[in-house]
N, CA, C and O atoms as a CHARMM CRD file, in Angstrom:
* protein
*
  376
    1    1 UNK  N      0.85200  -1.18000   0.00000 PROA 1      0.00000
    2    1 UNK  CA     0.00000   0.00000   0.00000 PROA 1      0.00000
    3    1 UNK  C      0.89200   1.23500   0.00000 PROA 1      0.00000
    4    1 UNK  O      1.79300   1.26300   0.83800 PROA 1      0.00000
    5    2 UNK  N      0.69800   2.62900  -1.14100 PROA 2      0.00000
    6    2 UNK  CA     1.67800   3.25700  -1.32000 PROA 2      0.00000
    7    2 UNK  C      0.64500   4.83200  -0.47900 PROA 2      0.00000
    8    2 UNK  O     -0.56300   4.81600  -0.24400 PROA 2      0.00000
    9    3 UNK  N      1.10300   5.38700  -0.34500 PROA 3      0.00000
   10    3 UNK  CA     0.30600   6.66800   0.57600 PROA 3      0.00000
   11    3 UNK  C      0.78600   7.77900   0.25700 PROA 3      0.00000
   12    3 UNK  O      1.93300   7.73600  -0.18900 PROA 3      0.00000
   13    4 UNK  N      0.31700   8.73600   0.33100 PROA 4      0.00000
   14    4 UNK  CA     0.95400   9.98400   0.03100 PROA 4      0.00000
   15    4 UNK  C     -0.26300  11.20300   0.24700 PROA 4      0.00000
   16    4 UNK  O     -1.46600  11.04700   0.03700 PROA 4      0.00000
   17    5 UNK  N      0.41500  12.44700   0.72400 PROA 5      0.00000
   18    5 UNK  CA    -0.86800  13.34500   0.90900 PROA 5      0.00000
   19    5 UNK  C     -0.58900  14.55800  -0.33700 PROA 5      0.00000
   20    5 UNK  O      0.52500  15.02900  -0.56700 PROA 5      0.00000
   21    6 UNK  N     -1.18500  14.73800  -0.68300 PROA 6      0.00000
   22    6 UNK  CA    -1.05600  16.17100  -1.74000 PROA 6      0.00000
   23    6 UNK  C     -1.74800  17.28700  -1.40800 PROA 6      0.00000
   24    6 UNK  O     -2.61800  17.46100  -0.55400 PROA 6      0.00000
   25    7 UNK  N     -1.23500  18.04200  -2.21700 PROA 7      0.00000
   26    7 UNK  CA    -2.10800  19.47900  -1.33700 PROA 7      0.00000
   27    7 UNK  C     -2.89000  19.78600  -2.93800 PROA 7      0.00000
   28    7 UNK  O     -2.37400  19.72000  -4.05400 PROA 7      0.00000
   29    8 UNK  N     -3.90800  20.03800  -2.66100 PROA 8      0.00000
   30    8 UNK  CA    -5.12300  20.54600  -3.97600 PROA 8      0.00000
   31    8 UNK  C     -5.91500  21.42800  -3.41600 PROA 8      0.00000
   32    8 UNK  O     -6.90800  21.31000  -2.69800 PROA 8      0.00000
   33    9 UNK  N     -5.05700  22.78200  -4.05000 PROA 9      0.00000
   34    9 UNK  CA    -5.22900  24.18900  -3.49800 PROA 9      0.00000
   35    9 UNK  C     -6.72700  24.46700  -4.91200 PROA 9      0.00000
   36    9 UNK  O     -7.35100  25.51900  -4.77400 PROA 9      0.00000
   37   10 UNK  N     -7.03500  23.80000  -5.76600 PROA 10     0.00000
   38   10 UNK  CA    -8.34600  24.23600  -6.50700 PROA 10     0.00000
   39   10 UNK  C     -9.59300  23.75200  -5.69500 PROA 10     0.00000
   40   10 UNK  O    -10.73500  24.14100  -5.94000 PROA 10     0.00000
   41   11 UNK  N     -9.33400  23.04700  -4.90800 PROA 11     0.00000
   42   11 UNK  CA   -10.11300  22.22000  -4.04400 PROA 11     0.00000
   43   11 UNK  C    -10.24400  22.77000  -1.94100 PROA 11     0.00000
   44   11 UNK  O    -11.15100  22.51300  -1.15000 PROA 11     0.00000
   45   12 UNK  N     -9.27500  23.34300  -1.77100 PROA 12     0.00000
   46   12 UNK  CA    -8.66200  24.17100  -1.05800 PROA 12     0.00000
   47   12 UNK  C     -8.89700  22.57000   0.05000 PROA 12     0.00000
   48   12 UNK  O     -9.93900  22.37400   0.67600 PROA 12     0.00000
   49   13 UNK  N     -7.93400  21.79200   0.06800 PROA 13     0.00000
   50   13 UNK  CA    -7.59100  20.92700   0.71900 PROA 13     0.00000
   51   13 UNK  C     -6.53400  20.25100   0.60000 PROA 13     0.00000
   52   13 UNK  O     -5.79700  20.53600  -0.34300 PROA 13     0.00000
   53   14 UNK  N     -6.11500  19.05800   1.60200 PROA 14     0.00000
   54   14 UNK  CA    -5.04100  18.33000   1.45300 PROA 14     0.00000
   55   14 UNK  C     -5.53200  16.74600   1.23600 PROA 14     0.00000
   56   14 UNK  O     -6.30900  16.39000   2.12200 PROA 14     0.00000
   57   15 UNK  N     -5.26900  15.84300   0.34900 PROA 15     0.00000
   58   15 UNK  CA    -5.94800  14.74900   0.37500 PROA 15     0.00000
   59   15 UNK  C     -4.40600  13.43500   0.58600 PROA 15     0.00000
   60   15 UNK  O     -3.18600  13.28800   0.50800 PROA 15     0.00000
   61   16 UNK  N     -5.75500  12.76600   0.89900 PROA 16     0.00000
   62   16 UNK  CA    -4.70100  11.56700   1.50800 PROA 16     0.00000
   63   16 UNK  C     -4.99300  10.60600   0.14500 PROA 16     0.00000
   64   16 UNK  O     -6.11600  10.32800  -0.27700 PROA 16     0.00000
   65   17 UNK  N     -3.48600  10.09500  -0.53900 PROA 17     0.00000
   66   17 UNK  CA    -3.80600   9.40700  -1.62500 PROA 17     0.00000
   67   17 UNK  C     -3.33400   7.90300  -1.25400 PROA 17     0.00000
   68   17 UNK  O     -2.22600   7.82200  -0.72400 PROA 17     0.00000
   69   18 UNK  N     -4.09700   6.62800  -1.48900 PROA 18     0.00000
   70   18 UNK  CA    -3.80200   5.34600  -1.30300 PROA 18     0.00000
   71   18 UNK  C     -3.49800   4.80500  -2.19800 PROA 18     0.00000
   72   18 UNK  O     -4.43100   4.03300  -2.42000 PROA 18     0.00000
   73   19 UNK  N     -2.49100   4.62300  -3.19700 PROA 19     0.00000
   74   19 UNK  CA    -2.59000   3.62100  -4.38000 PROA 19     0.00000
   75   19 UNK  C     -2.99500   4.27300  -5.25900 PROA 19     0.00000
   76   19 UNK  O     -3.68200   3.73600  -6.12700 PROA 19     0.00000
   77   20 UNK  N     -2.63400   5.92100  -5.32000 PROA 20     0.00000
   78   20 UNK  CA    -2.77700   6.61900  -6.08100 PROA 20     0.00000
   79   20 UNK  C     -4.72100   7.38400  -6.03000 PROA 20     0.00000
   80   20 UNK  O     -5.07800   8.31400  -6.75400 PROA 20     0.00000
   81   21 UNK  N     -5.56100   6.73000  -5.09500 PROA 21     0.00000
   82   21 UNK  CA    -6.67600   6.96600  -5.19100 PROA 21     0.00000
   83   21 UNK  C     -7.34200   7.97000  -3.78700 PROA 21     0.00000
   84   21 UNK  O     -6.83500   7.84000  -2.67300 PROA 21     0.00000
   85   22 UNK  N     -8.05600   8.56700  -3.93200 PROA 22     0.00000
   86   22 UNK  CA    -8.16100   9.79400  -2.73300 PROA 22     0.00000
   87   22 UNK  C     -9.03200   9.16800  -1.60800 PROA 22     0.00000
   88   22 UNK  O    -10.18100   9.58100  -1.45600 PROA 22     0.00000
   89   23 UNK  N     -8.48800   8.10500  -0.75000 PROA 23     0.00000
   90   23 UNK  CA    -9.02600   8.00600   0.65500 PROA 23     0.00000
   91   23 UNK  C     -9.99000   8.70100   1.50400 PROA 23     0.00000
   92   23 UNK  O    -11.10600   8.43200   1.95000 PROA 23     0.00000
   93   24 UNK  N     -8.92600  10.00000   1.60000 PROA 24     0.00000
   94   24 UNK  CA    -9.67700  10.96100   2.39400 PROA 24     0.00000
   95   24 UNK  C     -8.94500  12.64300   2.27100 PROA 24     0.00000
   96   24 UNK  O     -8.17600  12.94600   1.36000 PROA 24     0.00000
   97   25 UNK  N     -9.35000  13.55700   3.32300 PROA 25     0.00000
   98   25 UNK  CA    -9.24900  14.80300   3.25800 PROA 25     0.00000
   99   25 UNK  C     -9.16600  15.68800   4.62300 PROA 25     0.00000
  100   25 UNK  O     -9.71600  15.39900   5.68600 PROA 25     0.00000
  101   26 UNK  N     -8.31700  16.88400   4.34600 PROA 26     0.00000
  102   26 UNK  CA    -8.75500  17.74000   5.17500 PROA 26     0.00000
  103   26 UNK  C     -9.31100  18.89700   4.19200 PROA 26     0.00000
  104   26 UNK  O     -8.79600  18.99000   3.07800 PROA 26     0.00000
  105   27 UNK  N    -10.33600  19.77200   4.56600 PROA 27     0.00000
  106   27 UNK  CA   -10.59700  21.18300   3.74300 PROA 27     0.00000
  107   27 UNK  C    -10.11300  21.77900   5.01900 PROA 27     0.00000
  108   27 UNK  O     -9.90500  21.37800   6.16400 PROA 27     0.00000
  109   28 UNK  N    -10.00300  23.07100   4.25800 PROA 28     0.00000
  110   28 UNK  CA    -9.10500  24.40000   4.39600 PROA 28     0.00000
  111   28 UNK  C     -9.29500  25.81000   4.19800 PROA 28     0.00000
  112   28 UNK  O     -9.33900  26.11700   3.00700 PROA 28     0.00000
  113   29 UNK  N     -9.43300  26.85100   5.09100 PROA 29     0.00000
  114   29 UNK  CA    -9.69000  27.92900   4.21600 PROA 29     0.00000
  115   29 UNK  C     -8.84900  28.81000   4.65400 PROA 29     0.00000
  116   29 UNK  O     -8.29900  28.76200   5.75500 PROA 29     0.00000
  117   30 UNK  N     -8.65200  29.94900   3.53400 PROA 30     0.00000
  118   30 UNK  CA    -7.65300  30.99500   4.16500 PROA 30     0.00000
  119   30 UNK  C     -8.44100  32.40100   4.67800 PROA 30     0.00000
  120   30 UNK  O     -9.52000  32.82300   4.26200 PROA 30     0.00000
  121   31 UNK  N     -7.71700  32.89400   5.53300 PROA 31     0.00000
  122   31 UNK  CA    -8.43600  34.36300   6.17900 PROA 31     0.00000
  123   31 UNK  C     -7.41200  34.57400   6.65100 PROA 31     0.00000
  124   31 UNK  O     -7.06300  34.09800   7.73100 PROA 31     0.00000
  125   32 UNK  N     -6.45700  35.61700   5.67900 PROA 32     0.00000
  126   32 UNK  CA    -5.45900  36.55700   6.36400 PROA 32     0.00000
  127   32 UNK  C     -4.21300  35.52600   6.08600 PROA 32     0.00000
  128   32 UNK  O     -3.97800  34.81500   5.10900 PROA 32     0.00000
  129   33 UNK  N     -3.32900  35.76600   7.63000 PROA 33     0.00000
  130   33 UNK  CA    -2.49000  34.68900   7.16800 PROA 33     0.00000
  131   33 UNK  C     -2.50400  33.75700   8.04200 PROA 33     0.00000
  132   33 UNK  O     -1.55100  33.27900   8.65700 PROA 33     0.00000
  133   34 UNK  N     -3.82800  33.44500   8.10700 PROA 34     0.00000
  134   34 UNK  CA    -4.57900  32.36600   8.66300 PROA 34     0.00000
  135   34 UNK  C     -4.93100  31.34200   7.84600 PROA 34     0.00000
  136   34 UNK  O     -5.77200  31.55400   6.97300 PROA 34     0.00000
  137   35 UNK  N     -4.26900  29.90000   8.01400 PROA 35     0.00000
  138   35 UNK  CA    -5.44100  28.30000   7.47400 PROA 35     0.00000
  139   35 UNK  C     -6.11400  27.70700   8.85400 PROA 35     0.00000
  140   35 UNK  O     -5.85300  27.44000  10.02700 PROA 35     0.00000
  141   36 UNK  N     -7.02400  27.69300   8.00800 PROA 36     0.00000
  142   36 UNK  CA    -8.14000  27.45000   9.16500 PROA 36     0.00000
  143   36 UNK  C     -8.80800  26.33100   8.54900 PROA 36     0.00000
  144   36 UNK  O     -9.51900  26.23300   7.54900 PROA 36     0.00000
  145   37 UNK  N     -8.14800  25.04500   9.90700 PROA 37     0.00000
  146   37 UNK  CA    -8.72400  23.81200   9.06900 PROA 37     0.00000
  147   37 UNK  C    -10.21100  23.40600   9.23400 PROA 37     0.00000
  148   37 UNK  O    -10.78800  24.10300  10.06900 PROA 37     0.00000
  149   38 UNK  N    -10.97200  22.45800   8.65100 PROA 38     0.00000
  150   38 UNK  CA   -12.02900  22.84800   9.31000 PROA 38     0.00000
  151   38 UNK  C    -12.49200  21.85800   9.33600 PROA 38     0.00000
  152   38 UNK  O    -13.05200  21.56600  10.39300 PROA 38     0.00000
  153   39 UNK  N    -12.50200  20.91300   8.29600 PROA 39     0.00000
  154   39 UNK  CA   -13.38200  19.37900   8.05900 PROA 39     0.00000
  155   39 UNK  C    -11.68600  18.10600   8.05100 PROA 39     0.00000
  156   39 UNK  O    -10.56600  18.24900   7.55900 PROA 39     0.00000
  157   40 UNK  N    -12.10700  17.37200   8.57300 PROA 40     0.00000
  158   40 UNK  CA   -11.28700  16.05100   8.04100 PROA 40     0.00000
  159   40 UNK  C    -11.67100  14.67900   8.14000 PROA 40     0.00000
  160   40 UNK  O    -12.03700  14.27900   9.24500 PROA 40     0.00000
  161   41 UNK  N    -11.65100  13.91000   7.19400 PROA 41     0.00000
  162   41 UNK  CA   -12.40600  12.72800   6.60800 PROA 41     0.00000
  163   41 UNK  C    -11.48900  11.90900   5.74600 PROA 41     0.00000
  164   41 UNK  O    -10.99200  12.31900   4.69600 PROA 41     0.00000
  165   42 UNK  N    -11.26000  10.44500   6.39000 PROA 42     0.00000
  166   42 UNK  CA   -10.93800   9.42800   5.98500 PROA 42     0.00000
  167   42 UNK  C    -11.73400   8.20600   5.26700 PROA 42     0.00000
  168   42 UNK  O    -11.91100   7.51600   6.27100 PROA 42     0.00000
  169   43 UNK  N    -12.24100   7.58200   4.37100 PROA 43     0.00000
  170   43 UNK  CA   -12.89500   6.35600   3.98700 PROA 43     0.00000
  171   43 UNK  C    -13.05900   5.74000   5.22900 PROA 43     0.00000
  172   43 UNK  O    -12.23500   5.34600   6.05400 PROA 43     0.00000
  173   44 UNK  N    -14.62000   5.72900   5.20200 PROA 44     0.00000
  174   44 UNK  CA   -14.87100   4.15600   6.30800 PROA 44     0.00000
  175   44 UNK  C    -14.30800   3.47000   6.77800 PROA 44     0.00000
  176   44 UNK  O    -14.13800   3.23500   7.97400 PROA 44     0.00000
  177   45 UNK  N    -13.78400   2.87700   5.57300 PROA 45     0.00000
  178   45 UNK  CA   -13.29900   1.25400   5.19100 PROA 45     0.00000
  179   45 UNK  C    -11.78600   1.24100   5.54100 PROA 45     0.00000
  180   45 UNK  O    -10.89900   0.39000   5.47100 PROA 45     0.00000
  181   46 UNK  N    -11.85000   2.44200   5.91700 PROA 46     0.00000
  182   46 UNK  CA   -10.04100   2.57700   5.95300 PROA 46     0.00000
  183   46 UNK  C     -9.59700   3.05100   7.63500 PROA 46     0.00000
  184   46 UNK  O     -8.45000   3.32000   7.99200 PROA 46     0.00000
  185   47 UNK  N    -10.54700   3.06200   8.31400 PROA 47     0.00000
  186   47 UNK  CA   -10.92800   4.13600   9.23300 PROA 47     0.00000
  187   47 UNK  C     -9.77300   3.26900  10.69300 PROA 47     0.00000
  188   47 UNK  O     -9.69600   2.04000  10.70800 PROA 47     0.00000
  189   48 UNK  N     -9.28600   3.81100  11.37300 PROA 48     0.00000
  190   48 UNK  CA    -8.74400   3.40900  12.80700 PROA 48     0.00000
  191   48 UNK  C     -7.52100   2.56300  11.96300 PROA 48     0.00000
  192   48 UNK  O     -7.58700   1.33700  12.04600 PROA 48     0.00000
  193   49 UNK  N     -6.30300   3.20300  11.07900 PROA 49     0.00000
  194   49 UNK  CA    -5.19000   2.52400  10.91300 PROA 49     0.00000
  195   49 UNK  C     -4.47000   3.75900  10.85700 PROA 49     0.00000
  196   49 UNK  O     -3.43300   3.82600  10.19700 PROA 49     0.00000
  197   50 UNK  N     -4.91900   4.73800  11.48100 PROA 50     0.00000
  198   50 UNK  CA    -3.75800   5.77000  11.62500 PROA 50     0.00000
  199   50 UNK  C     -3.67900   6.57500  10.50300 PROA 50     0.00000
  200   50 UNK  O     -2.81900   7.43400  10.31000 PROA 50     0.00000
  201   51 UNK  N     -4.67600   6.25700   9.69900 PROA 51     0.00000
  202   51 UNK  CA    -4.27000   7.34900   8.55900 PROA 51     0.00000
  203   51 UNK  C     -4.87300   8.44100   8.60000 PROA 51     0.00000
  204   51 UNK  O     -4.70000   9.16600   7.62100 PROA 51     0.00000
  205   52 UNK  N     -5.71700   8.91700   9.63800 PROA 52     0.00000
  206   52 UNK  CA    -5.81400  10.86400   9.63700 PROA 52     0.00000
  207   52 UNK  C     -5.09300  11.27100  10.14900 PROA 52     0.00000
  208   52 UNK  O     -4.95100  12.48100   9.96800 PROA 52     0.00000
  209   53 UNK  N     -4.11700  10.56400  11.15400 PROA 53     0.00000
  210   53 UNK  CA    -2.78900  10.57100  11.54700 PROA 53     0.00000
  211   53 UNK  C     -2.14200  11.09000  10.37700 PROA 53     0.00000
  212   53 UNK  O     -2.03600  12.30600  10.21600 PROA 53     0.00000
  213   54 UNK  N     -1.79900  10.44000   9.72900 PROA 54     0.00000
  214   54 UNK  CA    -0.95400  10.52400   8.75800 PROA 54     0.00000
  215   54 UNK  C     -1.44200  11.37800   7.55600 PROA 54     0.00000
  216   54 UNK  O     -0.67300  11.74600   6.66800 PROA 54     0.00000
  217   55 UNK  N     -2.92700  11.70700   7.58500 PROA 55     0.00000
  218   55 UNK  CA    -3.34000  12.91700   6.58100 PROA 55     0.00000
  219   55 UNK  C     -3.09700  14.05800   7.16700 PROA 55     0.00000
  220   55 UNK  O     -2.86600  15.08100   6.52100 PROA 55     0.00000
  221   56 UNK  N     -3.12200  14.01000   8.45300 PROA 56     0.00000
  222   56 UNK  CA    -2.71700  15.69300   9.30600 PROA 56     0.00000
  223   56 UNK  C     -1.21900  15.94600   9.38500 PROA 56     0.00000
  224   56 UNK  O     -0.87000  17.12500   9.45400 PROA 56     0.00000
  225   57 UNK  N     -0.31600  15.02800   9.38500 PROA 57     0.00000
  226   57 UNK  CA     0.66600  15.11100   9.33100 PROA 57     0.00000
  227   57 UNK  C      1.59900  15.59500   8.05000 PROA 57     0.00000
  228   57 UNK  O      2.63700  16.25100   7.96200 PROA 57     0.00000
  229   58 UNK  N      0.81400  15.01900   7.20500 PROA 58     0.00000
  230   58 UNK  CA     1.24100  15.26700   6.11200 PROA 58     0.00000
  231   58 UNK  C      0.84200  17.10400   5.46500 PROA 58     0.00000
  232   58 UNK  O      1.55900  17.79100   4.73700 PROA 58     0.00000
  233   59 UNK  N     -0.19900  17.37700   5.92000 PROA 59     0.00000
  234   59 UNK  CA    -0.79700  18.57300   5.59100 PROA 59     0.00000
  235   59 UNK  C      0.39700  19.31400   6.01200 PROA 59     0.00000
  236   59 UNK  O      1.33600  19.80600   5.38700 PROA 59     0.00000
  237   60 UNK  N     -0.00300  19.23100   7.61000 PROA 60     0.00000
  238   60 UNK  CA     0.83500  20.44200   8.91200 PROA 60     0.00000
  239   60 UNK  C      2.29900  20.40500   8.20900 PROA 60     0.00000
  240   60 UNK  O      2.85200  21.50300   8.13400 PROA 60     0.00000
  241   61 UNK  N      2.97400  19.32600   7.70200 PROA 61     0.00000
  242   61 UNK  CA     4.36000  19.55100   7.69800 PROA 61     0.00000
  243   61 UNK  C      4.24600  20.03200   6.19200 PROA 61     0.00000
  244   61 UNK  O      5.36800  20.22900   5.72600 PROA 61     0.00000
  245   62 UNK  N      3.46700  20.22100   5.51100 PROA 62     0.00000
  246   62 UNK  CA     3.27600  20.94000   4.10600 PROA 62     0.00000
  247   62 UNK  C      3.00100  22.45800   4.20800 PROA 62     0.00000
  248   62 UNK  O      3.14500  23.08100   3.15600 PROA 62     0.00000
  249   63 UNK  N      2.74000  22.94500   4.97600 PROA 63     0.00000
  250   63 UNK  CA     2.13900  23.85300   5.81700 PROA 63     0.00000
  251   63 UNK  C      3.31800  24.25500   6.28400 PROA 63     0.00000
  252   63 UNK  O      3.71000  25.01500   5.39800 PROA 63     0.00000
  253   64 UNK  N      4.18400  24.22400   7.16700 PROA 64     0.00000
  254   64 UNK  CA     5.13000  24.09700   7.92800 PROA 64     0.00000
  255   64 UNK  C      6.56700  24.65200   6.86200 PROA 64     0.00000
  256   64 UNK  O      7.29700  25.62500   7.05100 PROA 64     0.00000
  257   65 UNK  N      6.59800  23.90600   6.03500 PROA 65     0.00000
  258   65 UNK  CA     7.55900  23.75800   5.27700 PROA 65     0.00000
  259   65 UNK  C      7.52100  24.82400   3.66500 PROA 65     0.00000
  260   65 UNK  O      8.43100  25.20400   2.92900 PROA 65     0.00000
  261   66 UNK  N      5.97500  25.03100   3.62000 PROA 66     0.00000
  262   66 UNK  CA     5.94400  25.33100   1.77600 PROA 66     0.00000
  263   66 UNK  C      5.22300  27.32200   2.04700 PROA 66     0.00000
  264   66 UNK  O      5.18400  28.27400   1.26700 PROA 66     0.00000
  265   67 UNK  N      4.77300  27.16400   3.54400 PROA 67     0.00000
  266   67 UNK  CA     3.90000  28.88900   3.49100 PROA 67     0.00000
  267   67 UNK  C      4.05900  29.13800   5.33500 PROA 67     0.00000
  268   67 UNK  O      4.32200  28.32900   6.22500 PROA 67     0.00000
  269   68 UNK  N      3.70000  30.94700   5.38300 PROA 68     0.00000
  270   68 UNK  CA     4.13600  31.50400   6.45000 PROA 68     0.00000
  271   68 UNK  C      2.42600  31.20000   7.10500 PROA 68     0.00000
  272   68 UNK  O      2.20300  31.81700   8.14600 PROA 68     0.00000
  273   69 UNK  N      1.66700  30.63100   6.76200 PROA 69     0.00000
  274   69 UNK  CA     0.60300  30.62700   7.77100 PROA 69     0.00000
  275   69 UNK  C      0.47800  29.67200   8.85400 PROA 69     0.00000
  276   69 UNK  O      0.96000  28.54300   8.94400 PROA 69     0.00000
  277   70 UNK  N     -0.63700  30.66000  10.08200 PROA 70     0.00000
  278   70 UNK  CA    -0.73600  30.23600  10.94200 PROA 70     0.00000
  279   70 UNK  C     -1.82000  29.62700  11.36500 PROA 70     0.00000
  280   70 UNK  O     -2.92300  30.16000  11.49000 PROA 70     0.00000
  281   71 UNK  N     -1.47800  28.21900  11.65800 PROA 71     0.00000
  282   71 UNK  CA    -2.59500  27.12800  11.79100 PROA 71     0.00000
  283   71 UNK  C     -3.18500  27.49200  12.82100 PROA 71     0.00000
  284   71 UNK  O     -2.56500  27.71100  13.86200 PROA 71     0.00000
  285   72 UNK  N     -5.33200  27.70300  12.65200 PROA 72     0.00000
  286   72 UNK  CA    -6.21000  27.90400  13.08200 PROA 72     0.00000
  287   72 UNK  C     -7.17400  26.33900  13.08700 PROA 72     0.00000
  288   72 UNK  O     -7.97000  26.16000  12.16400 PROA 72     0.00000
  289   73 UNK  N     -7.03800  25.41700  14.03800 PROA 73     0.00000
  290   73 UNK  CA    -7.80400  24.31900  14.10900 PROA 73     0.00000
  291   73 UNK  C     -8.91500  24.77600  14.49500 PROA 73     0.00000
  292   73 UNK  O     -9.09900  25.41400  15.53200 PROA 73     0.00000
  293   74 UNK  N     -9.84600  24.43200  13.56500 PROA 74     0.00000
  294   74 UNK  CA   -11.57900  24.40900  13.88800 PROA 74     0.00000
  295   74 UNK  C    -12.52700  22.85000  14.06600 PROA 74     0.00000
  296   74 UNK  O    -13.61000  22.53400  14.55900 PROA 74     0.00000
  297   75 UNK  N    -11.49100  22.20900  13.40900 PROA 75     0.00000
  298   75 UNK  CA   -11.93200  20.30000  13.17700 PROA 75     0.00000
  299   75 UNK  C    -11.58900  19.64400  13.86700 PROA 75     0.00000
  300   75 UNK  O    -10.37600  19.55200  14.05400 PROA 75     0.00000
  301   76 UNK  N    -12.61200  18.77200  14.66900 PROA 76     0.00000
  302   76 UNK  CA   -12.41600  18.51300  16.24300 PROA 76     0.00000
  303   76 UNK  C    -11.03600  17.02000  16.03400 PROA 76     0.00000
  304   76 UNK  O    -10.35500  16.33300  16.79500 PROA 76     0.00000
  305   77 UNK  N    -11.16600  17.10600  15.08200 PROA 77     0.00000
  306   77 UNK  CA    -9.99600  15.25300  14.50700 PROA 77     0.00000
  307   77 UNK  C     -8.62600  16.05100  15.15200 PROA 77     0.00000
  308   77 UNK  O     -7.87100  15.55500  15.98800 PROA 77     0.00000
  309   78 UNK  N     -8.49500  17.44000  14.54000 PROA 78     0.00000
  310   78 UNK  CA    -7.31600  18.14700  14.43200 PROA 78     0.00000
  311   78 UNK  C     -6.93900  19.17100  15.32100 PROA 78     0.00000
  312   78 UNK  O     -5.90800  19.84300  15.32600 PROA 78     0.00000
  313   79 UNK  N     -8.05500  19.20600  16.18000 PROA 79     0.00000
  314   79 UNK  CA    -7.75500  19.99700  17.35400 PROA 79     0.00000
  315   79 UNK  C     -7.20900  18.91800  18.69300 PROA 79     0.00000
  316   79 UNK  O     -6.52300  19.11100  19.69700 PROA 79     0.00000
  317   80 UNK  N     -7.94000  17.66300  18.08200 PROA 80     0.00000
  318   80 UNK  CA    -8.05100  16.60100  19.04700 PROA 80     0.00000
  319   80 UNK  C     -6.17100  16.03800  19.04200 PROA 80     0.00000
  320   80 UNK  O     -5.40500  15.79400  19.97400 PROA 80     0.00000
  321   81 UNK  N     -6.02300  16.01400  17.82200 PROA 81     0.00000
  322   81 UNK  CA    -4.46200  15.47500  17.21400 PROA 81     0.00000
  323   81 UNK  C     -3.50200  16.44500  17.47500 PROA 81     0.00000
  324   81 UNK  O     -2.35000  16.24600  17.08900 PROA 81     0.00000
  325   82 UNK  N     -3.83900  17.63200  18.16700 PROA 82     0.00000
  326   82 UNK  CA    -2.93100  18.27500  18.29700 PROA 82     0.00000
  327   82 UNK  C     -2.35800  18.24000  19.77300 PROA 82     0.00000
  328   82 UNK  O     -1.17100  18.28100  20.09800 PROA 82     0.00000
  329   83 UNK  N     -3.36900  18.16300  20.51500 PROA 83     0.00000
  330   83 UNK  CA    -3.18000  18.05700  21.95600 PROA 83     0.00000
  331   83 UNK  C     -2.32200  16.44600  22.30300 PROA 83     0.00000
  332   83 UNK  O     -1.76200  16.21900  23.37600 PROA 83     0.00000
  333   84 UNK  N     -2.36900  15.74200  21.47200 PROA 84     0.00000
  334   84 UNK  CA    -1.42800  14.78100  21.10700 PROA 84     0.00000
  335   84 UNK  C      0.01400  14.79900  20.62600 PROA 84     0.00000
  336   84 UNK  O      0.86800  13.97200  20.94600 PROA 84     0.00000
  337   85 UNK  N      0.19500  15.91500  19.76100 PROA 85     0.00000
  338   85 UNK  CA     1.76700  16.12300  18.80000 PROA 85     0.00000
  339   85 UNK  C      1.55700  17.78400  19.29400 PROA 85     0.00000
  340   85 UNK  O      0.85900  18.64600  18.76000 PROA 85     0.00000
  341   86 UNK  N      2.67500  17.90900  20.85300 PROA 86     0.00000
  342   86 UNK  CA     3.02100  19.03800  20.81300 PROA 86     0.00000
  343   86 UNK  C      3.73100  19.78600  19.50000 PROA 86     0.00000
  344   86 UNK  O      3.40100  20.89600  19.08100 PROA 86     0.00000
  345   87 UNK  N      4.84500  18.88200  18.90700 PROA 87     0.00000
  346   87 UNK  CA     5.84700  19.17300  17.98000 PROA 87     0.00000
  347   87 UNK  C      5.39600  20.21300  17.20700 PROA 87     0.00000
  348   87 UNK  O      6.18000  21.10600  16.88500 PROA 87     0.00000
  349   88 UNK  N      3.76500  20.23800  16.71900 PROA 88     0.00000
  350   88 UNK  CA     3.37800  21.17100  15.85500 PROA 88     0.00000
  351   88 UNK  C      2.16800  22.46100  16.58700 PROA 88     0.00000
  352   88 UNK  O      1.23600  23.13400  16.14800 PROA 88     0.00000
  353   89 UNK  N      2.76200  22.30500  17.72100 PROA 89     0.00000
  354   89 UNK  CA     2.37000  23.83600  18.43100 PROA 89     0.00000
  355   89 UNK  C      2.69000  24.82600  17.56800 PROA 89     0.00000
  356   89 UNK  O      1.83100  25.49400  16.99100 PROA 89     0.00000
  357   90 UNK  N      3.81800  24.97300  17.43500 PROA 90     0.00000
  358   90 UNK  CA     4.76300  26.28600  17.07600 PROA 90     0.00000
  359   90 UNK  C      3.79300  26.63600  15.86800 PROA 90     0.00000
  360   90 UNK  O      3.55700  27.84400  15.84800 PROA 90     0.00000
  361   91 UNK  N      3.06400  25.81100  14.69200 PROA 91     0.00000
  362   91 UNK  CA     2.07900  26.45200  14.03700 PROA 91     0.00000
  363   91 UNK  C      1.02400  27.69300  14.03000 PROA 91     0.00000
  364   91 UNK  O      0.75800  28.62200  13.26800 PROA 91     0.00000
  365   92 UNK  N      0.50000  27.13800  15.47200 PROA 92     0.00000
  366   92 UNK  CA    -0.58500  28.34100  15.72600 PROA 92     0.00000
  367   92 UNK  C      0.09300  29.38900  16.74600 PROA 92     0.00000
  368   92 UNK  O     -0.61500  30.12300  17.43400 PROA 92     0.00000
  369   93 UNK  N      1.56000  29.42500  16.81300 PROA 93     0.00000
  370   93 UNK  CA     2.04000  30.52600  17.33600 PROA 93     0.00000
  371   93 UNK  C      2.61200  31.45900  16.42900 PROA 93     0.00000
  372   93 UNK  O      3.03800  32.40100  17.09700 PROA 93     0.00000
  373   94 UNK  N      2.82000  31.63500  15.21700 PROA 94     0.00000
  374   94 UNK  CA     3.62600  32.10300  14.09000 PROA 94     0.00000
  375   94 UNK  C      2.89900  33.54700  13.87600 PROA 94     0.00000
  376   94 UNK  O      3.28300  34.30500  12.98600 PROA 94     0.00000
C-alpha cells in the first residue's frame, strides 16, 4: 500500500492518496495569514489505521515547510491530534 498526501489548493484541501486513489481529506480555508482547518475525513473502510494521523501530518508539515501561515484548528480530529503532537504547536504561534 503506497500513501501519500497532496495538497489541492483548486479544491482548497489536502488529500490523503492510497494507491494513487483519494481516501480521504482535510478542507481548508484561508483568512489573512490564517489556514483554518475545518473538516477532516478518511474512507470508512479505511478508518482506525492511523491514517488521519498521517493525513494531518502530512498537511501540517506541508504547511510548515511550503507557506508563512498560521494554523487555526476548527476540526475537532485536528484539534483533538494536536493536543497529542506538541511538535506542531509552534504552528498556531507564528
Amino acid at each position: 500500500m503506497s500513501t501519500a498526501v497532496v495538497h489541492a489548493p483548486n479544491l482548497n484541501r489536502y488529500q490523503l492518496l492510497i494507491d494513487g486513489e483519494v481516501s480521504g481529506f482535510t478542507e481548508y480555508h484561508l483568512s489573512g495569514n490564517d489556514i483554518v482547518f475545518t473538516h477532516t475525513e478518511v474512507d470508512p473502510a479505511r478508518q482506525e489505521h492511523g491514517l488521519g494521523g498521517e493525513l494531518v501530518t502530512g498537511a501540517l508539515d506541508q504547511v510548515r515547510d511550503d507557506t508563512s501561515y498560521r494554523l487555526v484548528a476548527v476540526c475537532p480530529f485536528i484539534v483533538s491530534w494536536l493536543t497529542k503532537h506538541p511538535e506542531y504547536q509552534d504552528l498556531q504561534q507564528r
